[in-house]
N, C-alpha and C positions, 0 to 999 in steps of 0.2 A: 958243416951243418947248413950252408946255404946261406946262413946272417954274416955280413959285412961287419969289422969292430973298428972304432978307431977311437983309441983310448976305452974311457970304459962306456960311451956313450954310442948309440946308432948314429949314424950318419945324418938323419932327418932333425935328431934333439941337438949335433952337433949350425946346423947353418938356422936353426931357429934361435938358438944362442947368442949366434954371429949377426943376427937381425937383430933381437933385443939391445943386445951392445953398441950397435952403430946407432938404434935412436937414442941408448941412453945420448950417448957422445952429442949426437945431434940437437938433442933437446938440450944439451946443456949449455952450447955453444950458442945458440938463440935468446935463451934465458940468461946470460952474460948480463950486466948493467948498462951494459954500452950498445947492446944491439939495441933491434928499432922494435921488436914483439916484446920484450922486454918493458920499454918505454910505455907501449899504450898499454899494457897489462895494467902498471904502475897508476899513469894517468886517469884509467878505469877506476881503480881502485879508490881514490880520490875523489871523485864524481861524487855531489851532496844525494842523498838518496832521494827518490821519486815514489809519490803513490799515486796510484788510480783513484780518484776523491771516490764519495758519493754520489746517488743519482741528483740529488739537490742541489749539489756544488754546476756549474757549469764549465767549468775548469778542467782539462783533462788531465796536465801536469800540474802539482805544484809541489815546492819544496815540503818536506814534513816540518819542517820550522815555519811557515808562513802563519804571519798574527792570523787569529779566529777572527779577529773584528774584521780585517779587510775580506777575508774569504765571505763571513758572510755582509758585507755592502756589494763585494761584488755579486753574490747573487740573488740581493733583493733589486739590484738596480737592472738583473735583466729579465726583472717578470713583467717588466713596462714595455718591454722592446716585441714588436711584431715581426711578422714575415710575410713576405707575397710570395705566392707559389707561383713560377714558370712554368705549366704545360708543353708536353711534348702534344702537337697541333693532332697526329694520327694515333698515337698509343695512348694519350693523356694518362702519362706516367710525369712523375717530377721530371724536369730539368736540370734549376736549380732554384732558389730562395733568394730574394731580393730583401735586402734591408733599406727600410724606406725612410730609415729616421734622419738620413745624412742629407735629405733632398731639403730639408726646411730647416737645417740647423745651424748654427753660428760658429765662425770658426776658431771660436777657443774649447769646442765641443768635438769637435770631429777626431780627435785621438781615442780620446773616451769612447764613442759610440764604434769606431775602427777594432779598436781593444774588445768592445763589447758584440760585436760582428767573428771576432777569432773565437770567442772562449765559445760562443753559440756554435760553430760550425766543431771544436772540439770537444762538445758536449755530446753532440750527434755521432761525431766519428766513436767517443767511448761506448755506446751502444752498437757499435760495428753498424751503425745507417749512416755510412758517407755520407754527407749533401754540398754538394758547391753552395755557393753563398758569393751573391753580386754585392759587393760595396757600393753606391754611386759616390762620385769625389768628383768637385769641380776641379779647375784648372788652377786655378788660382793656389787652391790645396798642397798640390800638386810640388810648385816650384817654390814653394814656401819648404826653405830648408830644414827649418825647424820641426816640420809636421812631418817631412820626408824619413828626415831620421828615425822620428818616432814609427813611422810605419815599417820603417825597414827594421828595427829593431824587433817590433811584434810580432814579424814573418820570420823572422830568425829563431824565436821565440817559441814558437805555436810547434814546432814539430809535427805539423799535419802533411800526407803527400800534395806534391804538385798539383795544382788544377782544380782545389778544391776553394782555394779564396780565388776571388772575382773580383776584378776592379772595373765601375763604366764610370766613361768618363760625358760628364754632361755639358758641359758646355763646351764652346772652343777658344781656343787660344788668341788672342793680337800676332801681331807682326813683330813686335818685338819680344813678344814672352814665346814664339812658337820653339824657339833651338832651346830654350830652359825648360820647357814641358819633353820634348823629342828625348831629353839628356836624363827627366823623374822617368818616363812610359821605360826605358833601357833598364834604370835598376831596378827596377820592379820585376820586369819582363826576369831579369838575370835571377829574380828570389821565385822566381817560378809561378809569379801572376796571370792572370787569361785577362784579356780585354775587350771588354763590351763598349760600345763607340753608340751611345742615347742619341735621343730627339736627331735620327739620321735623317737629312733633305741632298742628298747631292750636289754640296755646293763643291766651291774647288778645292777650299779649306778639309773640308770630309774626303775627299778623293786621294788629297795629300796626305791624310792623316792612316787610311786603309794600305798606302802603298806604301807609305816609311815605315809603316807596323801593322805586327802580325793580330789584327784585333779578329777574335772568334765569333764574336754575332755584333749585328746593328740593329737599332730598333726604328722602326715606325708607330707612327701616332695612330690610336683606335680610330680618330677622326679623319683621319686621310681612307681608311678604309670604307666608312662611315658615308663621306662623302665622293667614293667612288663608284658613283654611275656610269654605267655601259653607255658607252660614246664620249665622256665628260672628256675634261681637262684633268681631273684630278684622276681618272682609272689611268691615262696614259704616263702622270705622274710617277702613280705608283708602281707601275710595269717596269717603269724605267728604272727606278731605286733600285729594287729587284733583283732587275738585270746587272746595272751596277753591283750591290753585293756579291752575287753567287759569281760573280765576275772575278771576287775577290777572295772566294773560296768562305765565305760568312754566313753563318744561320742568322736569316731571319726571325725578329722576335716582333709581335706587334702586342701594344700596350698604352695606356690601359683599356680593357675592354669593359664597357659597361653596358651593351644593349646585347640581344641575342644576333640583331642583325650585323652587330662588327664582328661576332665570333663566326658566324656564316661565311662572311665575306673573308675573312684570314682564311680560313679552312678550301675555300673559294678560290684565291690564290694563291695556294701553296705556300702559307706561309709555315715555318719551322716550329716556333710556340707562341705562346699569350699568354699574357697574365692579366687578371685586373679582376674587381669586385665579383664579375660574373663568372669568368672561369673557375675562380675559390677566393671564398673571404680568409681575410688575414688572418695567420695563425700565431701563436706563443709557440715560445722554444720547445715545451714538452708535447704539444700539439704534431709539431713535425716528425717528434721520435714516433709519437703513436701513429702517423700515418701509414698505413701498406703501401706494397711495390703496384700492387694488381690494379687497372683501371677501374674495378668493382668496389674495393676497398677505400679507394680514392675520393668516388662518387657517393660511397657512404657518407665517409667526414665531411663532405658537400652539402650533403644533405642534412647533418650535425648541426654544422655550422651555422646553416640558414636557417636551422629552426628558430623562431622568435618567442621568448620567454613567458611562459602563461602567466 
Protein backbone atom coordinates (compact mmCIF):
# COMPACT_ATOMS: atom_id res chain seq x y z
CA UNK A 1 0.00 0.00 0.00
CA UNK A 2 3.01 2.26 -0.04
CA UNK A 3 2.95 2.82 4.11
CA UNK A 4 6.26 1.42 5.66
CA UNK A 5 5.07 -0.67 9.29
CA UNK A 6 7.35 -1.32 11.98
CA UNK A 7 5.56 -2.96 14.70
CA UNK A 8 2.28 -1.48 15.04
CA UNK A 9 3.51 2.18 14.76
CA UNK A 10 4.87 4.43 11.65
CA UNK A 11 8.21 5.09 11.58
CA UNK A 12 8.00 8.92 12.26
CA UNK A 13 5.71 8.07 15.89
CA UNK A 14 8.34 5.23 16.17
CA UNK A 15 12.01 7.88 16.54
CA UNK A 16 9.60 10.55 18.35
CA UNK A 17 9.28 7.85 21.00
CA UNK A 18 12.98 7.20 21.03
CA UNK A 19 13.42 11.09 21.53
CA UNK A 20 10.98 11.32 24.48
CA UNK A 21 12.72 8.47 26.11
CA UNK A 22 16.37 9.68 25.85
CA UNK A 23 15.12 13.01 27.57
CA UNK A 24 13.14 11.15 29.90
CA UNK A 25 16.54 9.35 30.82
CA UNK A 26 18.33 12.53 30.47
CA UNK A 27 16.35 14.56 32.66
CA UNK A 28 16.54 12.07 35.19
CA UNK A 29 20.08 11.70 35.36
CA UNK A 30 20.56 15.58 35.96
CA UNK A 31 17.77 15.77 38.49
CA UNK A 32 19.81 12.93 40.54
CA UNK A 33 20.58 14.52 44.26
CA UNK A 34 24.15 14.60 43.58
CA UNK A 35 24.21 16.40 40.24
CA UNK A 36 24.92 20.22 40.13
CA UNK A 37 21.17 21.37 38.31
CA UNK A 38 19.81 19.45 41.02
CA UNK A 39 21.60 21.44 43.79
CA UNK A 40 20.66 25.07 42.60
CA UNK A 41 17.11 23.89 41.82
CA UNK A 42 17.09 22.89 45.56
CA UNK A 43 19.16 26.05 46.81
CA UNK A 44 16.46 28.09 44.70
CA UNK A 45 13.99 26.65 46.49
CA UNK A 46 15.14 27.63 49.81
CA UNK A 47 15.71 31.28 48.97
CA UNK A 48 13.40 33.44 51.67
CA UNK A 49 10.88 35.01 49.33
CA UNK A 50 11.21 38.65 47.79
CA UNK A 51 8.51 41.38 47.12
CA UNK A 52 8.49 44.37 45.01
CA UNK A 53 7.35 46.95 48.09
CA UNK A 54 5.38 49.89 47.24
CA UNK A 55 5.75 53.18 45.64
CA UNK A 56 6.40 54.80 49.25
CA UNK A 57 8.70 52.18 50.38
CA UNK A 58 12.15 53.20 48.88
CA UNK A 59 13.49 49.72 48.98
CA UNK A 60 13.33 47.61 46.08
CA UNK A 61 13.98 44.29 47.75
CA UNK A 62 13.10 43.38 50.96
CA UNK A 63 12.34 40.24 52.90
CA UNK A 64 8.38 39.73 53.37
CA UNK A 65 9.25 39.28 56.97
CA UNK A 66 11.07 42.58 57.54
CA UNK A 67 9.60 44.72 60.86
CA UNK A 68 6.90 47.40 59.57
CA UNK A 69 8.68 49.83 61.91
CA UNK A 70 12.10 49.67 60.21
CA UNK A 71 10.56 49.75 56.61
CA UNK A 72 8.71 52.63 57.55
CA UNK A 73 12.02 54.72 59.56
CA UNK A 74 13.61 53.89 56.59
CA UNK A 75 11.46 55.71 54.40
CA UNK A 76 10.53 58.71 56.48
CA UNK A 77 14.41 59.28 56.96
CA UNK A 78 14.86 59.57 53.10
CA UNK A 79 12.25 62.25 52.41
CA UNK A 80 15.15 64.66 53.99
CA UNK A 81 17.60 63.41 51.61
CA UNK A 82 18.24 65.71 48.21
CA UNK A 83 19.65 65.19 44.83
CA UNK A 84 21.86 67.28 42.35
CA UNK A 85 21.22 66.58 39.09
CA UNK A 86 24.46 66.10 36.53
CA UNK A 87 23.70 67.51 32.97
CA UNK A 88 24.68 66.05 30.04
CA UNK A 89 26.64 69.72 28.79
CA UNK A 90 24.95 69.20 24.76
CA UNK A 91 21.61 67.18 25.35
CA UNK A 92 20.90 68.37 29.01
CA UNK A 93 19.49 64.90 29.55
CA UNK A 94 20.39 63.49 33.16
CA UNK A 95 23.85 61.99 33.68
CA UNK A 96 23.52 61.08 36.92
CA UNK A 97 22.48 62.37 40.75
CA UNK A 98 24.79 63.48 43.31
CA UNK A 99 24.06 62.78 46.90
CA UNK A 100 25.34 65.79 48.60
CA UNK A 101 24.58 64.82 52.12
CA UNK A 102 28.01 62.86 52.52
CA UNK A 103 30.08 66.06 51.78
CA UNK A 104 29.26 67.72 55.35
CA UNK A 105 28.67 64.64 57.40
CA UNK A 106 30.27 62.93 60.34
CA UNK A 107 31.65 59.75 60.12
CA UNK A 108 29.60 57.69 62.39
CA UNK A 109 26.90 58.82 59.75
CA UNK A 110 28.26 57.88 56.29
CA UNK A 111 26.88 53.96 56.40
CA UNK A 112 23.53 55.33 56.93
CA UNK A 113 23.47 58.06 54.42
CA UNK A 114 25.74 55.19 51.85
CA UNK A 115 22.68 52.66 52.86
CA UNK A 116 20.31 55.61 52.28
CA UNK A 117 22.16 56.63 48.66
CA UNK A 118 21.38 52.42 47.42
CA UNK A 119 17.64 52.18 48.51
CA UNK A 120 17.24 55.90 46.39
CA UNK A 121 18.83 54.62 43.35
CA UNK A 122 16.69 51.24 43.92
CA UNK A 123 13.66 52.99 44.29
CA UNK A 124 14.26 54.61 40.71
CA UNK A 125 15.41 51.32 39.19
CA UNK A 126 11.76 49.77 40.55
CA UNK A 127 10.13 52.34 38.27
CA UNK A 128 12.26 51.02 35.44
CA UNK A 129 14.11 55.08 35.50
CA UNK A 130 17.73 53.64 36.07
CA UNK A 131 19.71 56.65 37.53
CA UNK A 132 23.46 56.30 38.43
CA UNK A 133 23.81 58.08 41.85
CA UNK A 134 27.44 59.68 42.75
CA UNK A 135 28.28 58.97 46.55
CA UNK A 136 30.99 61.38 47.52
CA UNK A 137 33.30 59.56 50.38
CA UNK A 138 36.55 60.96 51.66
CA UNK A 139 39.51 59.03 51.96
CA UNK A 140 39.85 58.59 55.28
CA UNK A 141 36.15 56.69 54.83
CA UNK A 142 37.62 54.82 52.67
CA UNK A 143 40.48 52.79 54.64
CA UNK A 144 38.47 52.73 57.57
CA UNK A 145 37.74 48.98 57.57
CA UNK A 146 34.88 48.94 59.46
CA UNK A 147 33.00 51.41 57.03
CA UNK A 148 34.57 49.34 54.02
CA UNK A 149 32.82 46.39 55.18
CA UNK A 150 29.83 48.09 55.60
CA UNK A 151 29.88 49.31 52.09
CA UNK A 152 30.76 46.27 50.54
CA UNK A 153 28.11 44.53 52.18
CA UNK A 154 25.42 47.16 50.85
CA UNK A 155 26.61 46.58 47.24
CA UNK A 156 26.32 42.98 47.57
CA UNK A 157 23.08 43.67 48.99
CA UNK A 158 21.19 46.23 46.51
CA UNK A 159 20.99 43.73 43.52
CA UNK A 160 21.07 46.80 41.12
CA UNK A 161 23.26 46.48 37.53
CA UNK A 162 26.75 47.57 37.44
CA UNK A 163 27.46 51.30 36.86
CA UNK A 164 24.59 52.58 38.57
CA UNK A 165 26.26 53.44 42.17
CA UNK A 166 28.94 56.03 42.00
CA UNK A 167 31.67 56.46 44.28
CA UNK A 168 34.00 60.31 44.17
CA UNK A 169 36.31 60.31 45.98
CA UNK A 170 37.17 64.11 47.54
CA UNK A 171 39.83 64.48 49.00
CA UNK A 172 43.37 62.82 48.62
CA UNK A 173 45.33 60.55 50.37
CA UNK A 174 48.97 61.00 52.66
CA UNK A 175 51.88 59.12 51.80
CA UNK A 176 51.23 56.65 54.04
CA UNK A 177 47.57 55.96 53.77
CA UNK A 178 48.07 56.16 49.73
CA UNK A 179 48.61 51.77 49.30
CA UNK A 180 45.43 51.48 51.89
CA UNK A 181 43.17 53.66 49.79
CA UNK A 182 44.84 51.97 46.10
CA UNK A 183 43.77 48.38 48.13
CA UNK A 184 39.46 50.08 49.37
CA UNK A 185 39.29 51.92 45.17
CA UNK A 186 40.22 47.69 44.00
CA UNK A 187 37.32 46.17 46.11
CA UNK A 188 35.04 48.56 45.15
CA UNK A 189 36.10 48.59 41.63
CA UNK A 190 35.87 44.42 41.92
CA UNK A 191 31.76 45.19 43.29
CA UNK A 192 31.38 47.01 40.11
CA UNK A 193 31.76 50.76 41.41
CA UNK A 194 32.57 53.80 38.77
CA UNK A 195 34.83 56.43 39.96
CA UNK A 196 34.61 60.09 40.10
CA UNK A 197 38.01 61.72 41.22
CA UNK A 198 36.35 65.78 42.88
CA UNK A 199 37.96 69.12 43.36
CA UNK A 200 40.54 67.71 40.35
CA UNK A 201 43.81 70.50 40.00
CA UNK A 202 46.61 68.30 38.35
CA UNK A 203 48.74 67.86 40.95
CA UNK A 204 51.01 64.49 40.87
CA UNK A 205 49.05 62.92 43.62
CA UNK A 206 45.72 63.34 40.89
CA UNK A 207 47.94 62.05 38.05
CA UNK A 208 48.85 58.96 40.10
CA UNK A 209 45.54 58.44 41.31
CA UNK A 210 43.92 58.57 37.24
CA UNK A 211 46.78 56.14 36.20
CA UNK A 212 46.59 53.39 38.93
CA UNK A 213 42.75 53.65 38.38
CA UNK A 214 40.15 53.43 36.14
CA UNK A 215 38.29 56.72 37.40
CA UNK A 216 35.31 57.74 34.75
CA UNK A 217 34.95 61.64 35.17
CA UNK A 218 36.98 64.39 37.19
CA UNK A 219 35.46 67.50 38.24
CA UNK A 220 36.53 71.08 38.05
CA UNK A 221 35.57 73.90 40.19
CA UNK A 222 32.72 76.52 38.67
CA UNK A 223 35.18 79.04 39.83
CA UNK A 224 38.08 78.12 37.83
CA UNK A 225 35.82 78.42 34.89
CA UNK A 226 34.53 81.65 36.31
CA UNK A 227 37.85 83.07 36.61
CA UNK A 228 39.04 81.93 33.20
CA UNK A 229 39.76 84.81 31.13
CA UNK A 230 41.07 84.82 27.69
CA UNK A 231 44.85 85.36 28.04
CA UNK A 232 44.66 84.64 32.02
CA UNK A 233 46.78 82.18 33.97
CA UNK A 234 43.88 80.51 35.08
CA UNK A 235 42.14 79.76 30.95
CA UNK A 236 45.68 78.10 30.57
CA UNK A 237 45.08 76.33 33.75
CA UNK A 238 42.13 75.04 32.72
CA UNK A 239 43.15 73.75 29.06
CA UNK A 240 45.60 72.02 30.67
CA UNK A 241 43.43 69.94 33.32
CA UNK A 242 41.54 69.21 30.31
CA UNK A 243 44.04 67.98 28.46
CA UNK A 244 45.14 66.04 31.19
CA UNK A 245 41.79 64.14 31.77
CA UNK A 246 40.67 63.34 28.18
CA UNK A 247 44.25 62.19 28.29
CA UNK A 248 42.95 59.78 30.63
CA UNK A 249 39.96 58.84 28.71
CA UNK A 250 37.65 60.93 31.59
CA UNK A 251 34.53 63.06 31.25
CA UNK A 252 34.71 66.23 32.38
CA UNK A 253 32.18 67.48 34.88
CA UNK A 254 32.29 71.06 36.18
CA UNK A 255 30.55 72.10 39.44
CA UNK A 256 29.11 73.81 41.19
CA UNK A 257 27.54 76.23 38.76
CA UNK A 258 26.03 79.09 40.02
CA UNK A 259 26.12 82.10 37.59
CA UNK A 260 25.01 81.85 33.87
CA UNK A 261 28.29 83.00 32.96
CA UNK A 262 30.11 79.47 34.48
CA UNK A 263 27.61 77.57 32.57
CA UNK A 264 28.61 79.65 29.21
CA UNK A 265 32.14 79.08 29.86
CA UNK A 266 31.70 74.85 30.59
CA UNK A 267 29.60 74.75 27.34
CA UNK A 268 32.57 77.23 25.93
CA UNK A 269 35.08 74.64 26.71
CA UNK A 270 33.70 71.50 26.06
CA UNK A 271 33.01 70.51 28.99
CA UNK A 272 31.17 66.90 29.42
CA UNK A 273 28.32 68.03 32.37
CA UNK A 274 27.51 70.45 35.24
CA UNK A 275 25.70 70.46 38.04
CA UNK A 276 25.03 73.10 40.49
CA UNK A 277 21.97 75.56 41.78
CA UNK A 278 21.69 76.99 38.12
CA UNK A 279 21.63 74.12 35.92
CA UNK A 280 18.66 72.35 38.29
CA UNK A 281 17.77 72.99 41.83
CA UNK A 282 17.86 70.04 44.25
CA UNK A 283 15.54 67.40 43.82
CA UNK A 284 13.73 64.70 46.48
CA UNK A 285 13.81 60.99 45.62
CA UNK A 286 10.15 61.10 44.02
CA UNK A 287 11.11 64.23 42.08
CA UNK A 288 13.62 62.20 40.06
CA UNK A 289 11.25 59.40 39.27
CA UNK A 290 8.81 62.15 37.85
CA UNK A 291 11.46 63.81 35.83
CA UNK A 292 11.36 63.04 31.81
CA UNK A 293 14.13 61.66 29.43
CA UNK A 294 13.58 64.77 26.86
CA UNK A 295 15.55 68.17 27.27
CA UNK A 296 11.88 69.83 27.18
CA UNK A 297 10.63 67.92 30.03
CA UNK A 298 13.67 68.53 32.01
CA UNK A 299 13.49 72.26 31.45
CA UNK A 300 9.89 72.08 32.56
CA UNK A 301 10.92 70.63 36.27
CA UNK A 302 13.44 73.73 35.86
CA UNK A 303 11.17 75.72 35.71
CA UNK A 304 8.89 73.95 38.65
CA UNK A 305 11.33 74.16 40.71
CA UNK A 306 12.38 77.65 40.54
CA UNK A 307 9.12 78.83 40.87
CA UNK A 308 8.96 80.74 44.26
CA UNK A 309 5.94 80.05 46.59
CA UNK A 310 3.10 82.77 46.42
Amino acid sequence: MGKVFRGFLPTSHTKNLKKTHNSLILLDLIMKPKSRLYTLVKNWSKKPSSVVKEAGNTKLYSSATQNLNEQVTNWARTQDLFFELALEAQTQLTEFVILNSLIDCQEEDVLRLFNDGIRASCYWHSYSKPTAIMIPMKYEWLINQDILKGLQNALLNCHLPIGLINVGLMNRPTADDKIKLQDSIIKLQRLGVLLHLMNFDGTTIDCELLNDHDFRYVYLAGALLRQAIPGSQCEEKLLTLMKIAKSYDCKVVAGPIKLIYEKLAAEKWGVDSYFGQHIMPAMTIHQVVKLGKSAKQQTAMRSHLNKKPS
